[in-house]
C-alpha positions as CSV (number, residue, x, y, z in Angstrom):
1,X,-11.0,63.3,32.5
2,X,-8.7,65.9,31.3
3,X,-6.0,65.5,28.5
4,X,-3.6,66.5,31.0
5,X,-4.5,63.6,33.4
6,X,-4.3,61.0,30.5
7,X,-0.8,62.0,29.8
8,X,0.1,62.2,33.2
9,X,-1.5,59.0,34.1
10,X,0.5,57.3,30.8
11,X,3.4,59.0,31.8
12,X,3.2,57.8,35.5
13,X,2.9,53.5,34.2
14,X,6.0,54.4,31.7
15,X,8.1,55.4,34.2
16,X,7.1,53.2,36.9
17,X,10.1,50.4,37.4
18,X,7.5,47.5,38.7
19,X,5.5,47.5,35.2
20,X,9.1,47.1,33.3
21,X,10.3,44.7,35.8
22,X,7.3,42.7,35.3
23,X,7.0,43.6,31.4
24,X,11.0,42.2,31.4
25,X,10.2,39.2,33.4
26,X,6.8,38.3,31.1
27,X,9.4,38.9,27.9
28,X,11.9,36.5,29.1
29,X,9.5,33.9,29.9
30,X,8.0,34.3,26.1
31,X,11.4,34.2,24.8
32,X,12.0,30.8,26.7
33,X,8.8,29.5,26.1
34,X,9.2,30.1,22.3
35,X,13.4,28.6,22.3
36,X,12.3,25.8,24.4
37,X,9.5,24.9,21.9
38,X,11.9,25.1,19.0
39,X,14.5,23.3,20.8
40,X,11.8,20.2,21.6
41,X,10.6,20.6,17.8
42,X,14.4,20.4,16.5
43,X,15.2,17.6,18.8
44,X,11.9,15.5,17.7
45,X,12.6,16.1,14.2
46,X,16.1,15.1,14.6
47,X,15.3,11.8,16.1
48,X,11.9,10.8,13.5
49,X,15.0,11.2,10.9
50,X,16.8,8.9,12.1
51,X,14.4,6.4,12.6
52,X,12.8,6.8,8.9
53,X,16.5,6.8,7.9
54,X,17.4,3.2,9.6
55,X,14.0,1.8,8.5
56,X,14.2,3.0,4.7
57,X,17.8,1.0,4.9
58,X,15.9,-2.0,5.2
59,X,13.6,-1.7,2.8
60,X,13.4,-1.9,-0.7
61,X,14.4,1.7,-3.1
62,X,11.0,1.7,-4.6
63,X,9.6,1.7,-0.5
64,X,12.0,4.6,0.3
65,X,9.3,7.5,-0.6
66,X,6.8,5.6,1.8
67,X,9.1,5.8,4.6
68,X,9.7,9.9,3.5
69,X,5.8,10.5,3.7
70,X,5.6,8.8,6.8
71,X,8.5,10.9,8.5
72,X,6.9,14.1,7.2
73,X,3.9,13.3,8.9
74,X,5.0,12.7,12.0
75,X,6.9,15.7,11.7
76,X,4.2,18.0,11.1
77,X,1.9,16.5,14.1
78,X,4.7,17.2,16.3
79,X,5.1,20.8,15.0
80,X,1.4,21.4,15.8
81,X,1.4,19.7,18.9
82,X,4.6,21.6,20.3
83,X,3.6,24.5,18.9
84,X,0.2,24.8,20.2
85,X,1.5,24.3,23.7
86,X,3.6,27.0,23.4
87,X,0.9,29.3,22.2
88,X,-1.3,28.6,24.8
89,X,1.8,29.3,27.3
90,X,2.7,32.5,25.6
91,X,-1.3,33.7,25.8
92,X,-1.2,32.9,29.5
93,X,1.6,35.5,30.2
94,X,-0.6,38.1,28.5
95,X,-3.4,37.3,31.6
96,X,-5.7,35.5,28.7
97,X,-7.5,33.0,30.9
98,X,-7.0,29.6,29.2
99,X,-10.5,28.0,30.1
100,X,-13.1,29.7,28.0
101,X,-10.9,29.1,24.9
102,X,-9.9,25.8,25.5
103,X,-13.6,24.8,26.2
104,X,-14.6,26.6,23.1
105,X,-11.9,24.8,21.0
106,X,-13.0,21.7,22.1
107,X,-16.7,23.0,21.6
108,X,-15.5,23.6,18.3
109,X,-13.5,20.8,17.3
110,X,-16.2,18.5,18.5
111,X,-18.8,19.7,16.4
112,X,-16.9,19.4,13.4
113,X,-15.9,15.8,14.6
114,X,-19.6,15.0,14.4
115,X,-20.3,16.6,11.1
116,X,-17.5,15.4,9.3
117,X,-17.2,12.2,10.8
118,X,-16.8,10.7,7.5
119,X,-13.7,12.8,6.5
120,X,-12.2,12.0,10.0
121,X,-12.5,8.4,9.6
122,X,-10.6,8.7,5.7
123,X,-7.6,10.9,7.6
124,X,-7.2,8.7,10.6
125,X,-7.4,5.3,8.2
126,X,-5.1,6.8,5.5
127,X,-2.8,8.0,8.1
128,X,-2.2,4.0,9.4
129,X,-1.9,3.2,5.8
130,X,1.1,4.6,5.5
131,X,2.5,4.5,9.3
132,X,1.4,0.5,9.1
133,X,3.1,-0.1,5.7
134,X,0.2,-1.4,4.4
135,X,1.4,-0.8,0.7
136,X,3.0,1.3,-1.4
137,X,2.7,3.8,-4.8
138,X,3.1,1.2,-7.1
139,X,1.9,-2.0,-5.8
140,X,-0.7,-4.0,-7.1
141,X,-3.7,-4.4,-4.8
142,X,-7.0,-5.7,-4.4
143,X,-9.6,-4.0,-1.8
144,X,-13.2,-4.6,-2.1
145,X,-13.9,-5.3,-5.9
146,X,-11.2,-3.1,-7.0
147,X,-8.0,-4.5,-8.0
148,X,-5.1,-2.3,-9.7
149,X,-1.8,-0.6,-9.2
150,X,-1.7,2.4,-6.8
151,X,-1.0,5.2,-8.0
152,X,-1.6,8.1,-5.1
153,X,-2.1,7.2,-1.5
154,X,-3.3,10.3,0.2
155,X,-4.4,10.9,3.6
156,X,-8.2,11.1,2.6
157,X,-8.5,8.8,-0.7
158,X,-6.1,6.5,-2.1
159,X,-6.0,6.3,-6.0
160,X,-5.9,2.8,-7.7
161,X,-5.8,2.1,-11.7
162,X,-7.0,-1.2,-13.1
163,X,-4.9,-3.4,-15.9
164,X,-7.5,-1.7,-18.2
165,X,-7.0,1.7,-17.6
166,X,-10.1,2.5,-15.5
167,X,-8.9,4.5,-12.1
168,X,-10.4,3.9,-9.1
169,X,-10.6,6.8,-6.0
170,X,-11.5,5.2,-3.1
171,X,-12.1,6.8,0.2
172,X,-9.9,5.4,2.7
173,X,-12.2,5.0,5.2
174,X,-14.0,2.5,2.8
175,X,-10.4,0.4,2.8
176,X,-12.0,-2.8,5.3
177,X,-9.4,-5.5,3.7
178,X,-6.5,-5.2,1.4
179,X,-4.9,-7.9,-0.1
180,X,-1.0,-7.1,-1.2
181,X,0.0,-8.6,-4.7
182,X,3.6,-7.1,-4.4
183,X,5.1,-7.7,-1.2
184,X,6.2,-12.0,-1.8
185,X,6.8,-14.2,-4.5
186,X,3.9,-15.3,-6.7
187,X,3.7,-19.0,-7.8
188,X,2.6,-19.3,-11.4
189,X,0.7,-22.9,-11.5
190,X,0.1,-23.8,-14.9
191,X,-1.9,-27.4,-15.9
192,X,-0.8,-29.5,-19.4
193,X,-2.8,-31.9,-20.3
194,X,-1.6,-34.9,-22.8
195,X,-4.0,-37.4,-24.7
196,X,-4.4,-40.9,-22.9
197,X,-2.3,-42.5,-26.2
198,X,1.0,-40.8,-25.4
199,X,3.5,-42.0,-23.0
200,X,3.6,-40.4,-19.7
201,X,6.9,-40.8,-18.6
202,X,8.2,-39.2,-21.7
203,X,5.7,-36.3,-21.4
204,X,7.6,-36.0,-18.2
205,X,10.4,-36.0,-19.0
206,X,10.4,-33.9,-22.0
207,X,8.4,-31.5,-19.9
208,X,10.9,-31.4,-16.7
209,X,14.0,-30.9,-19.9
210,X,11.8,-27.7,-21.1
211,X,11.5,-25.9,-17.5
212,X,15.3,-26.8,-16.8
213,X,16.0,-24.9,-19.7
214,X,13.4,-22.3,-19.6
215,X,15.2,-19.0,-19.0
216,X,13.2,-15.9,-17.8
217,X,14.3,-12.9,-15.8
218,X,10.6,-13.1,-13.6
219,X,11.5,-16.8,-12.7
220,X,13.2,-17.0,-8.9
221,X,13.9,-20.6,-9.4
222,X,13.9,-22.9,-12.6
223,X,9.4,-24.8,-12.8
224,X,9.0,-27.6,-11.1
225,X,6.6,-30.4,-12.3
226,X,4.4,-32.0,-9.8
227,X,3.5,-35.0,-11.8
228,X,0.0,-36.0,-13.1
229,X,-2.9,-33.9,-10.9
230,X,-5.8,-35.1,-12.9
231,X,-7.1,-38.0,-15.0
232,X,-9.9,-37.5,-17.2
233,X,-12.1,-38.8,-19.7
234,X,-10.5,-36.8,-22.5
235,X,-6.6,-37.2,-21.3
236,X,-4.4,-36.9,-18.4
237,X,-3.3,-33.4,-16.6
238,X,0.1,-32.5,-15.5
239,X,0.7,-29.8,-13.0
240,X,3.7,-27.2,-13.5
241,X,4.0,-24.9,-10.3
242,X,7.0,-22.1,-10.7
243,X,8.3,-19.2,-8.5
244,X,8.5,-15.9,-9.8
245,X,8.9,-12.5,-8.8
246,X,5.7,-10.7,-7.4
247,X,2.7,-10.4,-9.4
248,X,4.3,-11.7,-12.7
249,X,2.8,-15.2,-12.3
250,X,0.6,-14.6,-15.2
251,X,3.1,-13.2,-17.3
252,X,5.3,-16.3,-16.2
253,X,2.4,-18.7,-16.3
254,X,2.0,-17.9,-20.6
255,X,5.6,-18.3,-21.3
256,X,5.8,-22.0,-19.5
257,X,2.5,-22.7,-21.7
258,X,4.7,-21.6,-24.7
259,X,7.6,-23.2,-24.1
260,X,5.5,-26.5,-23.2
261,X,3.6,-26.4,-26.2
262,X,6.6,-26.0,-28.7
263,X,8.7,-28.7,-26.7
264,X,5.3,-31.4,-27.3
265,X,4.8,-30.5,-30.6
266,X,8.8,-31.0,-31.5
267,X,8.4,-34.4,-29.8
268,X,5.2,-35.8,-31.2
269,X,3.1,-35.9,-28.1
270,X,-0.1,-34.5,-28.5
271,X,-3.0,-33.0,-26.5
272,X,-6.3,-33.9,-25.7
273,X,-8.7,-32.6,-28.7
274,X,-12.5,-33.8,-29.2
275,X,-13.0,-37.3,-31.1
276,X,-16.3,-38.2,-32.8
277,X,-17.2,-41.7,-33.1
278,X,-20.1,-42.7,-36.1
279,X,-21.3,-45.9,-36.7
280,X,-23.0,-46.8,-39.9
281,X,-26.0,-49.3,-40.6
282,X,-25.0,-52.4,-43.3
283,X,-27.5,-53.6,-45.6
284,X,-28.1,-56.5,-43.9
285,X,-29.2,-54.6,-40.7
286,X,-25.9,-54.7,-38.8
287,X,-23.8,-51.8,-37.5
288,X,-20.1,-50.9,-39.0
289,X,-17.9,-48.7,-37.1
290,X,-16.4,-45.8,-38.6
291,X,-14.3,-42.7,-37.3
């Protein structure tokens, strides 16, 4: 073929007023493909705001940035999902045939789903995490043998420190059971016990005088004493029970014992402490007591 047919042949499809009116209709029908998609995208977006927005108002300022992560998810699965629609739309105007490439996306996607099922298994659990509310950056939790505050909660691994510094990664998909320390009130119980000499009732009442006084910005309402929960053979136990904020019962739980000690001592009671009894032999072959 000569040069002068390819230009005439090139010149013939340029001029020819089907392959623009087709060309114009394809091009419109990218053009609304591509302002519907945005449109949907927009309007999706628009509405997961509001929802995080009326959620996060019912929830406690130091849950707001879960409720953020949460909305940003959702937004970006919707993007993809919208968008890839739109794609595939856009392709099918150009003649592409759809089939081979979805089959080999799915080809694709499944081989990787069997190769990396582990990493799925960490996205999918970390992703219900955090649409579940599980818990929080911040909280104090306790999953497996690992017990700490959480510092990072990512889609894959979720970062946790222990009271002693040590910092836990943990794969989500190893997250089975979690038990939350900072969602309710903790109760701090704490057990006094008193020697069998002292009176009781004024141990009591003493006691019941200290907690009523106690002040303490972790306490959510003043200690309660119980009465006596044990008696044993080296004195008698009384149990203290008091609310407090979450996960400050221990902190709670060693001011009471403070504040119980120094109200005993300033009243004379005392506490259980190990007695040794001796006895010693006469001359005659009897037994003397001693202490």
């Amino acid at each position: 073929m000569s040069i002068t047919e390819v230009y005439n042949r090139v010149v013939g499809w340029l001029t020819d007023n089907d392959v623009w009116e087709s060309f114009g209709k394809s091009a419109l029908r990218v053009i609304i493909f591509l302002a519907v998609g945005r449109l949907v995208v927009w309007v999706i977006h628009k509405t997961i705001d509001r929802v995080v927005l009326e959620r996060e108002a019912k929830r406690l300022p130091s849950h707001a940035r879960r409720m953020t992560t949460v909305g940003k998810l959702m937004k970006n699965v919707t993007s993809y999902v919208v968008y890839f629609i739109t794609v595939m739309l856009v392709l099918s105007e150009f003649g592409i045939n759809l089939g081979p490439l979805l089959a080999g996306a799915g080809v694709l996607g499944l081989a990787i789903g069997f190769g990396a099922q582990s990493l799925v298994k960490d996205i999918i659990t970390g992703f219900f995490i955090v649409l579940e509310d599980q818990f929080a950056v911040g909280d104090v939790i306790q999953t497996g043998q690992f017990k700490g505050t959480v510092e990072v909660i990512g889609l894959r691994t979720t970062r946790v420190q222990s009271w002693t510094g040590e910092v836990h990664i943990i794969p989500n998909g190893m997250i089975n059971e979690v038990t939350n320390f900072s969602v309710n009130n903790t109760v701090a119980v704490v057990d006094i016990s008193i020697a069998h000499e002292e009176e009781v009732d004024r141990a009591l009442e003493v006691i019941r005088y200290t907690m009523i006084t106690m002040k303490d910005d972790n306490l959510i309402n003043a200690p309660e004493v119980l009465g006596i929960q044990a008696i044993a053979a080296t004195g008698v136990t009384i149990r203290v029970i008091a609310e407090c904020r979450p996960n400050t019962h221990p902190v709670v739980a060693r001011k009471v014992n403070m504040e119980i000690k120094k109200a005993l001592d300033a009243s004379g009671i005392e506490i259980p402490y190990p007695r040794m009894v001796t006895y010693q032999r006469n001359e005659k072959g009897g037994v003397k007591d001693g202490a």
